[in-house]
C-alpha positions as a Markdown table, in Angstrom:
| # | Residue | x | y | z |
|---|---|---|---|---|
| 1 | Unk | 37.2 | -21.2 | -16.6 |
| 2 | Unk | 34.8 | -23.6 | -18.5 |
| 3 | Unk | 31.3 | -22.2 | -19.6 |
| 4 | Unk | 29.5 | -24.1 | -16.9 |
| 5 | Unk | 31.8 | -22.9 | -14.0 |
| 6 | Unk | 31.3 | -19.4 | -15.4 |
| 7 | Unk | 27.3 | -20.0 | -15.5 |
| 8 | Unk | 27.6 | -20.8 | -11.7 |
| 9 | Unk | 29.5 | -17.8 | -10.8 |
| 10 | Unk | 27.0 | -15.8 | -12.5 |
| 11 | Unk | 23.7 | -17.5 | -11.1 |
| 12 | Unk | 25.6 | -17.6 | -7.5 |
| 13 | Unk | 26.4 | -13.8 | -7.9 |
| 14 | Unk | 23.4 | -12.8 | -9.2 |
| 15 | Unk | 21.0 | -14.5 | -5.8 |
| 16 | Unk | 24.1 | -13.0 | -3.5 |
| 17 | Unk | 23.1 | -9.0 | -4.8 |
| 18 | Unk | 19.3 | -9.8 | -4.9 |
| 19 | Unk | 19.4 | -11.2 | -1.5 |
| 20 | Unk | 21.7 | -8.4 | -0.3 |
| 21 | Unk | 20.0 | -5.6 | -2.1 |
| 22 | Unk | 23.4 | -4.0 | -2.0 |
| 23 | Unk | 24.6 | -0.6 | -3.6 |
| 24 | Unk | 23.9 | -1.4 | -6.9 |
| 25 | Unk | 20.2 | -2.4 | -6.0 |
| 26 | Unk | 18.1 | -0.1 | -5.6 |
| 27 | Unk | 16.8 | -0.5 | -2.3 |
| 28 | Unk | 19.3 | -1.7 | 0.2 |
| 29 | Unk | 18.3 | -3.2 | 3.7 |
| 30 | Unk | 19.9 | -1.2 | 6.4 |
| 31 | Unk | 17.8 | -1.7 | 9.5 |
| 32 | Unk | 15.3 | -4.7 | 10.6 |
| 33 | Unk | 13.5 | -3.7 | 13.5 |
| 34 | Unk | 12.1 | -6.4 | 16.0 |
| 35 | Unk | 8.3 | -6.7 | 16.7 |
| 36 | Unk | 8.4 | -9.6 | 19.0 |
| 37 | Unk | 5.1 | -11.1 | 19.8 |
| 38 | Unk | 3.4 | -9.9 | 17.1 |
| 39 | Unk | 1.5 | -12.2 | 15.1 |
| 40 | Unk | -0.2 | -12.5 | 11.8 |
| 41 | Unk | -1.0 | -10.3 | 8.5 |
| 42 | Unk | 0.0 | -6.8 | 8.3 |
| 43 | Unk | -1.6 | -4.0 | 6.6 |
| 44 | Unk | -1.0 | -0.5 | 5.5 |
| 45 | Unk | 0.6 | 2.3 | 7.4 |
| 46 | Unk | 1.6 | 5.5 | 8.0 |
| 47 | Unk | 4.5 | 7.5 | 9.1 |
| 48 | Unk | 4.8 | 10.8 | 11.6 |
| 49 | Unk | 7.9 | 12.7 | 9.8 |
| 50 | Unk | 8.8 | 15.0 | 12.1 |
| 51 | Unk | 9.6 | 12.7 | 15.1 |
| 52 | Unk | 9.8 | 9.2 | 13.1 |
| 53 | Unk | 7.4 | 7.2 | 14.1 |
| 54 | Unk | 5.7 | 4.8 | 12.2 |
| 55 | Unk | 2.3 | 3.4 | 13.0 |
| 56 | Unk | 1.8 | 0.2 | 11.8 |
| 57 | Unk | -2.0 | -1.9 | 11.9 |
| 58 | Unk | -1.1 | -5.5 | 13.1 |
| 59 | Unk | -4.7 | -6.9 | 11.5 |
| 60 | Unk | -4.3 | -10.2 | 12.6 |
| 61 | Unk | -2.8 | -9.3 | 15.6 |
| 62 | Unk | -6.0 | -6.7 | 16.8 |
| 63 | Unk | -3.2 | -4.0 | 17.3 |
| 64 | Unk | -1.7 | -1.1 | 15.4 |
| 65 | Unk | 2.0 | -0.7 | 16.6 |
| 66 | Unk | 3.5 | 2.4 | 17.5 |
| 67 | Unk | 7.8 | 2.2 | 16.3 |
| 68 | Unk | 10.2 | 4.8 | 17.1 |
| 69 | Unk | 12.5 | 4.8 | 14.2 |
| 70 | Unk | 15.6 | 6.1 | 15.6 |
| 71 | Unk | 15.4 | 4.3 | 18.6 |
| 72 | Unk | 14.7 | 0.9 | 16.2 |
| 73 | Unk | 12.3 | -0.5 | 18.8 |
| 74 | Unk | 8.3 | -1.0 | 19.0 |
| 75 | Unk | 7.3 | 1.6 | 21.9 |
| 76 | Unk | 3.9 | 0.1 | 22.1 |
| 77 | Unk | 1.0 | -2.0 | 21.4 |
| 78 | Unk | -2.5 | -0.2 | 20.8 |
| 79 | Unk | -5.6 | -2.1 | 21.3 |
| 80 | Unk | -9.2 | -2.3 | 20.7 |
| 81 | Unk | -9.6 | -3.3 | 16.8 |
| 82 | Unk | -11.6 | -5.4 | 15.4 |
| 83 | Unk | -8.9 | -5.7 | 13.2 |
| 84 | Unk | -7.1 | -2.3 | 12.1 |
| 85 | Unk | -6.4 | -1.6 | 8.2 |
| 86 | Unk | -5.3 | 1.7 | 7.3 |
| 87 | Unk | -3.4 | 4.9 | 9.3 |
| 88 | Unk | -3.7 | 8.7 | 7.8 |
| 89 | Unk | -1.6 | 10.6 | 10.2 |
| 90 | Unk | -2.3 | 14.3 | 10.3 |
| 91 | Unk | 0.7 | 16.4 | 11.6 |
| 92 | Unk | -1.3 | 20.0 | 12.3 |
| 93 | Unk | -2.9 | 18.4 | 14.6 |
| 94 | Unk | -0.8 | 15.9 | 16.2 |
| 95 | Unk | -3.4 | 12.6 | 15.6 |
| 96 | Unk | -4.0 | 9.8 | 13.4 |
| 97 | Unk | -7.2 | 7.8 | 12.2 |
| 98 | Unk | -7.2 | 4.2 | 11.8 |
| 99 | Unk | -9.9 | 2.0 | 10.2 |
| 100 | Unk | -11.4 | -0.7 | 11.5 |
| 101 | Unk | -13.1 | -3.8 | 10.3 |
| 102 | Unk | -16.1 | -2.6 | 11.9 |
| 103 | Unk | -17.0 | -0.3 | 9.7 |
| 104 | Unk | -15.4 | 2.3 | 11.6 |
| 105 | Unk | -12.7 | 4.9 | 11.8 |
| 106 | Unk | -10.9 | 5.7 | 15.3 |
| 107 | Unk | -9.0 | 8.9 | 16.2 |
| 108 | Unk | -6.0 | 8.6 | 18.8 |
| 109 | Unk | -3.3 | 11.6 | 20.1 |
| 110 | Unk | 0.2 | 10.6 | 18.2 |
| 111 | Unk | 1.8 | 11.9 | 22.1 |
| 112 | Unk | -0.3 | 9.8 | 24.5 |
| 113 | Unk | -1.0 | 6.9 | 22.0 |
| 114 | Unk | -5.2 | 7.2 | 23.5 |
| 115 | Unk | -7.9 | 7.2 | 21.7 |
| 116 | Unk | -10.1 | 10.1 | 20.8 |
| 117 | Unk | -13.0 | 9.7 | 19.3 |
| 118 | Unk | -14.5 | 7.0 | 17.2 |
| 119 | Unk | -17.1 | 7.2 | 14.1 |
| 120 | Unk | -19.2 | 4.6 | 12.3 |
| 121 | Unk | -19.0 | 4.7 | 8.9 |
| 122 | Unk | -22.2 | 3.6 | 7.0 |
| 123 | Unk | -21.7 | -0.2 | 6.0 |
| 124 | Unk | -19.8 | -2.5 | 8.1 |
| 125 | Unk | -16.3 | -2.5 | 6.9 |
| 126 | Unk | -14.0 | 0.2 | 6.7 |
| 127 | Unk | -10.4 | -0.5 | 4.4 |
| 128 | Unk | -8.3 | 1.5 | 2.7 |
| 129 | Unk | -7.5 | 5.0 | 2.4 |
| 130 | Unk | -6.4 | 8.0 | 0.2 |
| 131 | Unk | -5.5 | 11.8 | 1.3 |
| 132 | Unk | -6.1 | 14.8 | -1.0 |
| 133 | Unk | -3.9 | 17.5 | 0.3 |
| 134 | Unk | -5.4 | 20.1 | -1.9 |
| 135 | Unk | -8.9 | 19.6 | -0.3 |
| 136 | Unk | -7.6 | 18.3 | 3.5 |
| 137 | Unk | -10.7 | 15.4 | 2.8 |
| 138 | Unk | -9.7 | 11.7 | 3.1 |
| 139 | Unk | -11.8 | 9.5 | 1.0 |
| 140 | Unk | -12.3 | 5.8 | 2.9 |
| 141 | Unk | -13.3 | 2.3 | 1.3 |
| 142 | Unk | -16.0 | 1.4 | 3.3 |
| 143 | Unk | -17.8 | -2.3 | 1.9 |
| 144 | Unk | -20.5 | -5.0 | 3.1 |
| 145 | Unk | -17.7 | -6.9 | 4.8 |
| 146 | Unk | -16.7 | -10.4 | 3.2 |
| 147 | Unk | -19.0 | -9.2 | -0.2 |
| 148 | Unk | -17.6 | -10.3 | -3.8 |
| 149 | Unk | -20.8 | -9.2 | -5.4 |
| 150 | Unk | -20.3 | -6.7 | -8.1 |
| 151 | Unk | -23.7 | -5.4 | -8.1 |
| 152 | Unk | -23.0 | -4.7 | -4.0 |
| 153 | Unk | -23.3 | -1.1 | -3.0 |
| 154 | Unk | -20.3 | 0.3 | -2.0 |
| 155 | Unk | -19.3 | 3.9 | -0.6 |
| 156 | Unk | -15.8 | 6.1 | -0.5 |
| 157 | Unk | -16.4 | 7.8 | 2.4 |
| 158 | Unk | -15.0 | 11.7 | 2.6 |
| 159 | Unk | -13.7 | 12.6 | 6.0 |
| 160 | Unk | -13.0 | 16.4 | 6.7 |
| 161 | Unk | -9.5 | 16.0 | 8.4 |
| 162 | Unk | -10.6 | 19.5 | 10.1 |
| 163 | Unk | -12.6 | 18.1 | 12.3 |
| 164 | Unk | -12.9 | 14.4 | 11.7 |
| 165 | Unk | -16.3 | 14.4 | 11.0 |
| 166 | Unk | -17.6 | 11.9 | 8.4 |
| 167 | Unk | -19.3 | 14.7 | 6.1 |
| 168 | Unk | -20.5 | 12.6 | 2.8 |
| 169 | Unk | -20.1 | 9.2 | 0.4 |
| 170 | Unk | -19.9 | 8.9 | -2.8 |
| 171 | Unk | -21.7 | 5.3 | -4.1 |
| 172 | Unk | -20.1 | 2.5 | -6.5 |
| 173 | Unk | -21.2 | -0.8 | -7.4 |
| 174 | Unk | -18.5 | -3.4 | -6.4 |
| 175 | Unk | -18.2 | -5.2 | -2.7 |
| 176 | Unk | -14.4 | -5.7 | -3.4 |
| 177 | Unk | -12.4 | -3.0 | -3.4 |
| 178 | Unk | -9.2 | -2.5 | -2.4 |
| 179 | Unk | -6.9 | 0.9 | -3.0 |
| 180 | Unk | -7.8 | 4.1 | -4.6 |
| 181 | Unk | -5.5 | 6.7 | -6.3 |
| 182 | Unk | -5.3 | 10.8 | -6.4 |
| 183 | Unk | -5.1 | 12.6 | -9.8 |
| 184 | Unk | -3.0 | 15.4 | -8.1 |
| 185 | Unk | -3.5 | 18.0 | -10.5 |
| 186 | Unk | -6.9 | 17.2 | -11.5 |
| 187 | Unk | -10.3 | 15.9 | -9.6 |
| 188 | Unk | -10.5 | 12.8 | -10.3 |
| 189 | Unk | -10.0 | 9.4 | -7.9 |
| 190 | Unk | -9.6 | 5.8 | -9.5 |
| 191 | Unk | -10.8 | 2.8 | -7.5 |
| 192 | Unk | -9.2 | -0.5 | -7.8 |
| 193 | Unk | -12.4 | -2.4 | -8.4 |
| 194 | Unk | -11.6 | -6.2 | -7.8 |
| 195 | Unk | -15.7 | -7.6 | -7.5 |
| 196 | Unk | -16.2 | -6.0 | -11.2 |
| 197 | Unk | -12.7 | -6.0 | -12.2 |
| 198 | Unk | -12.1 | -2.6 | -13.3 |
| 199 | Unk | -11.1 | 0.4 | -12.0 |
| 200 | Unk | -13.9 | 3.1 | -11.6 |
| 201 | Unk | -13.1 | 6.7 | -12.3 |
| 202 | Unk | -14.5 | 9.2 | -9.5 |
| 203 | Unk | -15.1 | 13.1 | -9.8 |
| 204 | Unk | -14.2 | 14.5 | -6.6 |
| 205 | Unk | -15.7 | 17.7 | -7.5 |
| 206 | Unk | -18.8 | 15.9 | -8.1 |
| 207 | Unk | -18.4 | 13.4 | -5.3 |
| 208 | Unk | -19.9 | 10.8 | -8.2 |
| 209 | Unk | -18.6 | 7.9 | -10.0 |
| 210 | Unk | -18.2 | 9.3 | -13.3 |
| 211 | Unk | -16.6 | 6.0 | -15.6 |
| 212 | Unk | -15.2 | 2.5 | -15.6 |
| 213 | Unk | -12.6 | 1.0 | -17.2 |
| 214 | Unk | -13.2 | -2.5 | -17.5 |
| 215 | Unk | -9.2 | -4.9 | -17.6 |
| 216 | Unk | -9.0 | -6.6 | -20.3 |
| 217 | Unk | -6.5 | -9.2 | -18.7 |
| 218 | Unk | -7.7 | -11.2 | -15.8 |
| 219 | Unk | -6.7 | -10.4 | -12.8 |
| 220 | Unk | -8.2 | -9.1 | -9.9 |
| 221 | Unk | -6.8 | -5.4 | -9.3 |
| 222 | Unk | -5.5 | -4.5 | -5.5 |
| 223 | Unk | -3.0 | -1.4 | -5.8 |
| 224 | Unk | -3.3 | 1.7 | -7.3 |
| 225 | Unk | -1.0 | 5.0 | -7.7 |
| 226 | Unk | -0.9 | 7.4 | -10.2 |
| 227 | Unk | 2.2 | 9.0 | -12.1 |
| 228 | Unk | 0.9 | 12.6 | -13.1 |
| 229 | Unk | 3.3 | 13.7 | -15.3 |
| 230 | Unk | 3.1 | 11.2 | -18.0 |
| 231 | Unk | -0.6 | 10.7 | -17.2 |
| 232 | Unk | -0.1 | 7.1 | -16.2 |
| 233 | Unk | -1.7 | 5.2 | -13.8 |
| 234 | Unk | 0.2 | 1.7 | -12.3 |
| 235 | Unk | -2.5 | -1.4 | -11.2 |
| 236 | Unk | -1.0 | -4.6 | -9.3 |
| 237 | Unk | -3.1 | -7.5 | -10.3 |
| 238 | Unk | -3.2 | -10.8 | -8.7 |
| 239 | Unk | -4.3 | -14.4 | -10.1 |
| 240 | Unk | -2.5 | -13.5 | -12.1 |
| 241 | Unk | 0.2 | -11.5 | -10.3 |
| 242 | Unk | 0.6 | -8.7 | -13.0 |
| 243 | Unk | 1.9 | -4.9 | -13.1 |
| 244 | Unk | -0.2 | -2.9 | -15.3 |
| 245 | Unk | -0.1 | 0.4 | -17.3 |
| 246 | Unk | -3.0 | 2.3 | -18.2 |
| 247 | Unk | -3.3 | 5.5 | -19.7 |
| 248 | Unk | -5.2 | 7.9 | -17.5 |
| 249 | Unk | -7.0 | 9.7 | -19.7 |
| 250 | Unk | -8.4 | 7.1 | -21.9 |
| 251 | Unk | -7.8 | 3.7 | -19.4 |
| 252 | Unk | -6.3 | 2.7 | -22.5 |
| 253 | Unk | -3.8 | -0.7 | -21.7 |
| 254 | Unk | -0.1 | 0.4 | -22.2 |
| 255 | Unk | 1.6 | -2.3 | -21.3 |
| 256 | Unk | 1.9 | -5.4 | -18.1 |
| 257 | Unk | 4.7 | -6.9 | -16.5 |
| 258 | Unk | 5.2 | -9.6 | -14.3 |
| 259 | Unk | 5.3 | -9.2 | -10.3 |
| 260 | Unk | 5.7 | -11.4 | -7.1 |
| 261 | Unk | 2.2 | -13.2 | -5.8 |
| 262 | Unk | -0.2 | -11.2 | -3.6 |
| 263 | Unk | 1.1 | -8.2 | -4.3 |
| 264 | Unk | -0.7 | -5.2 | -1.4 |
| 265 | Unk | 1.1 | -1.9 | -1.9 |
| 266 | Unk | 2.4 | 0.2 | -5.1 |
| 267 | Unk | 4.3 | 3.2 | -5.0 |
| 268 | Unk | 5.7 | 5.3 | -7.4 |
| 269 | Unk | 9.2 | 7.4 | -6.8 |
| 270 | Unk | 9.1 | 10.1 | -9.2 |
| 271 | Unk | 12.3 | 11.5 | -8.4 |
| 272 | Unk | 14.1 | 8.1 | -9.6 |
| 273 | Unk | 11.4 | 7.2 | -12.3 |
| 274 | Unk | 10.8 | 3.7 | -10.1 |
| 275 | Unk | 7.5 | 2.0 | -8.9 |
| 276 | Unk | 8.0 | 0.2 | -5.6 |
| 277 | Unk | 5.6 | -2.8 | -5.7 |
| 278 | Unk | 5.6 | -5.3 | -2.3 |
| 279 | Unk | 3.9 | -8.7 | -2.6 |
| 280 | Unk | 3.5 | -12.0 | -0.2 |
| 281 | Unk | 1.1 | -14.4 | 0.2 |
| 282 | Unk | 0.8 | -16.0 | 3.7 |
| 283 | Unk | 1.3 | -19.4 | 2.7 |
| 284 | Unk | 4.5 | -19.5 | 1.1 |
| 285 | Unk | 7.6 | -18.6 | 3.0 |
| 286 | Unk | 9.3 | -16.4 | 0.9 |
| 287 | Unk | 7.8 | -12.0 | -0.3 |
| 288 | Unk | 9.2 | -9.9 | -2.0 |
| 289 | Unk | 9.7 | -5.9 | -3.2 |
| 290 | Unk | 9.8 | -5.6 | -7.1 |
| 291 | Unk | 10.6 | -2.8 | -8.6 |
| 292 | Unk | 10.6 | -0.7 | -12.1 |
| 293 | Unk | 11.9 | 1.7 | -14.1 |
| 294 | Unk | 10.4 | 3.8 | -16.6 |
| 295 | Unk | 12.2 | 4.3 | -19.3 |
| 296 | Unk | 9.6 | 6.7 | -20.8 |
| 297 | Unk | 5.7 | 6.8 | -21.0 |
| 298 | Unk | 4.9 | 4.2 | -22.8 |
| 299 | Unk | 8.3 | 1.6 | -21.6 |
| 300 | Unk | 8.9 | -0.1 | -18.3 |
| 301 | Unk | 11.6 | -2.4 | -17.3 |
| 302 | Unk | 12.0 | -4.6 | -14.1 |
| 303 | Unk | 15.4 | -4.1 | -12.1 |
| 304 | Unk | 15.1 | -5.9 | -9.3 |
| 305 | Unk | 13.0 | -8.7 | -7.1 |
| 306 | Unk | 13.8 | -8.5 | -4.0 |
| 307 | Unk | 13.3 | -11.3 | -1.3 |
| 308 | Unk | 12.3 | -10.1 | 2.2 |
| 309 | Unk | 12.5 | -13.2 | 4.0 |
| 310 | Unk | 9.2 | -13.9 | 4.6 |
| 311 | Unk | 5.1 | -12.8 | 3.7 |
| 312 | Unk | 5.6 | -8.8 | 3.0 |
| 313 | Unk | 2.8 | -7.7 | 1.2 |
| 314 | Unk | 2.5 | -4.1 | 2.7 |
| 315 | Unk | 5.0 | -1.3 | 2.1 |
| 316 | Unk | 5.3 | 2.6 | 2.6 |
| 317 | Unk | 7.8 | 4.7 | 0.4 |
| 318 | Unk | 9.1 | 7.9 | 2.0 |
| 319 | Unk | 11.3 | 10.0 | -0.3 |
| 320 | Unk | 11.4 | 13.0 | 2.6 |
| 321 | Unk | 13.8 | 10.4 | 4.7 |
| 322 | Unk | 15.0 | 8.2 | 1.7 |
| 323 | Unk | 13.5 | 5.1 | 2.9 |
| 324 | Unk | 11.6 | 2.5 | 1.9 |
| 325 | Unk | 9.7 | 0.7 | 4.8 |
| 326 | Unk | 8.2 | -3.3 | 4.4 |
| 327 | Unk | 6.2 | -5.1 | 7.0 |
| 328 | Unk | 7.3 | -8.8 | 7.6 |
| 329 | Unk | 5.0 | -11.5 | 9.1 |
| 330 | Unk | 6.7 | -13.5 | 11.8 |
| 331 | Unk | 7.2 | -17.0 | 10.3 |
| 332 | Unk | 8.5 | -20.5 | 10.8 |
| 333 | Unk | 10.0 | -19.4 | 14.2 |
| 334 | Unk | 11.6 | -16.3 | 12.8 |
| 335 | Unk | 9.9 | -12.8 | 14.7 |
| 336 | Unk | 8.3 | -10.5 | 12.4 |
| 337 | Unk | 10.1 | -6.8 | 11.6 |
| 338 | Unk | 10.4 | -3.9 | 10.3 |
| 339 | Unk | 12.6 | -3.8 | 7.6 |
| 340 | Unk | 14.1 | -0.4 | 7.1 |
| 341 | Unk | 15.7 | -0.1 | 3.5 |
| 342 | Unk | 17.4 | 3.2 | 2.0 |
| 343 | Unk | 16.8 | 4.3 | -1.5 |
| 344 | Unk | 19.9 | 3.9 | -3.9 |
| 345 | Unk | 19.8 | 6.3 | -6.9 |
């Protein structure tokens, strides 16, 4: 075989097991489930383990989606959001809260899918999210809505999952924000500060912003997760689209790598050593999963880039079923899915 025959092979070989994301990936695709109708942007989402549904906000579409894993089929369509961004689902008491681009947060009964109760949050536009299971409090990015300014006043507000009430807020500087992480065995929160480009350090035993650690790449910082045991914390940048390491004691940079454009979710897998990051960018017809290994602390290598077939920019990892779940725009005639992948070691 010549040397340019052999160099097809390869490159032809090598797009047929990213595309696939067979066994020797490590995610591969075994499910797609049809959302048919749905249009527009996804955004994050949550899973109820014990019967396997997943609730999923359709932003664009003014829904969050209620799927039934094991049957593989969307059971329903729930409506009356602005436009929906985040899901905590809380199984002691059967319900889950979604946020809304209102400013507000809305509480619904996982069984009958209606809602509960709803609560306006302070300023008008209600995001992310982040759980502390030690505490049972949910800390909420609520924003002026559409605000860039970095001199904006900004609030995390706490939710006591008890009882749902909105009980405090802890104020920042920053109208952008995006995702915050959990120090899990300390009390500390970091905020992915994208107006001011840095990501602010929160006491939660304070309920105070207590540091910031200004990037010193550009880049405008969306996703956030921590890896506790090697006190690491993992940032997904885009313009440019960058993975980067800090040190989570100091904020000292560790190292970057290079990621897929409009990257929207990070996870890390500390079982496998793996961070999971999922990235599209609603103009371009092609997203994609990439993910990591760490070799150690301080060294990080990519393993794969995975294609999803269309804009995928929100994910949700869950190791208790093995699965890796991504959220696919319909496009270009195609509907938009579910994809279902399991979790190679």
């Amino acid at each position: 075989m010549s040397r340019r025959m052999w160099l097809a092979v390869l490159i032809l070989g090598l797009s047929t097991y990213w595309a696939r994301g067979d066994e020797k990936s490590p995610l591969t695709l075994v499910k797609s489930i049809p959302l048919p109708g749905v249009e527009g942007r996804f955004d994050h989402f949550a899973i109820d383990l014990s019967d396997q549904n997943i609730f999923l906000t359709a932003e664009e579409d003014h829904h969050v989606l209620a799927i039934d894993l094991k049957k593989g089929v969307m059971t329903k369509k729930i409506g009356g959001f602005v436009k929906a961004h985040a899901v905590f689902y809380r199984p002691a008491s059967k319900e889950f809260l979604v946020t809304d681009d209102n400013g507000t947060y809305k509480i619904f009964d996982k069984n009958s899918l209606e809602l509960r109760k709803t609560v306006q949050l302070t300023l008008n536009y209600a995001d992310g999210l982040r759980y502390d299971p030690k505490t049972e409090l949910l800390y909420i990015v609520n924003v002026p809505k559409g605000s860039e300014n970095p001199e904006e006043q900004s609030y995390l507000a706490i939710v006591n999952t008890k009882t749902w009430e909105h009980i405090g807020d802890i104020p920042f500087k920053g109208g952008h924000i995006e995702e915050v992480a959990i120090e899990p065995s300390g009390s500390r929160l970091f905020i992915a500060n994208g107006s001011r480009r840095e990501i602010g350090v929160v006491d939660r035993n304070k309920r105070a912003l207590v540091g910031a650690w200004p990037l010193t790449m550009p880049g405008i910082p969306y996703a956030v997760v921590m890896d506790d045991a090697t006190h690491r914390l993992f940032v997904a940048l885009r313009r440019p689209e960058l993975l980067v390491v800090l040190n989570s004691d100091t904020g000292a940079l560790v190292t970057t790598l290079p990621t897929a454009a409009g990257a929207d979710d990070i996870f890390w897998d500390a079982a496998r050593k793996r961070i999971y990051v999922s990235a599209g960018v609603g103009n371009q017809p092609e997203g994609y999963v990439s993910v990591y290994h760490q070799i150690d602390a301080d060294h990080y290598e990519t393993v794969a880039k995975i294609p999803t077939g269309s804009s995928s920019a929100t994910s949700l990892l869950t190791p208790e079923l093995n699965n890796y779940f991504v959220a696919v725009q319909r496009k270009q005639g195609k509907e938009a899915e579910l994809q279902v992948y399991k979790i190679n070691p």
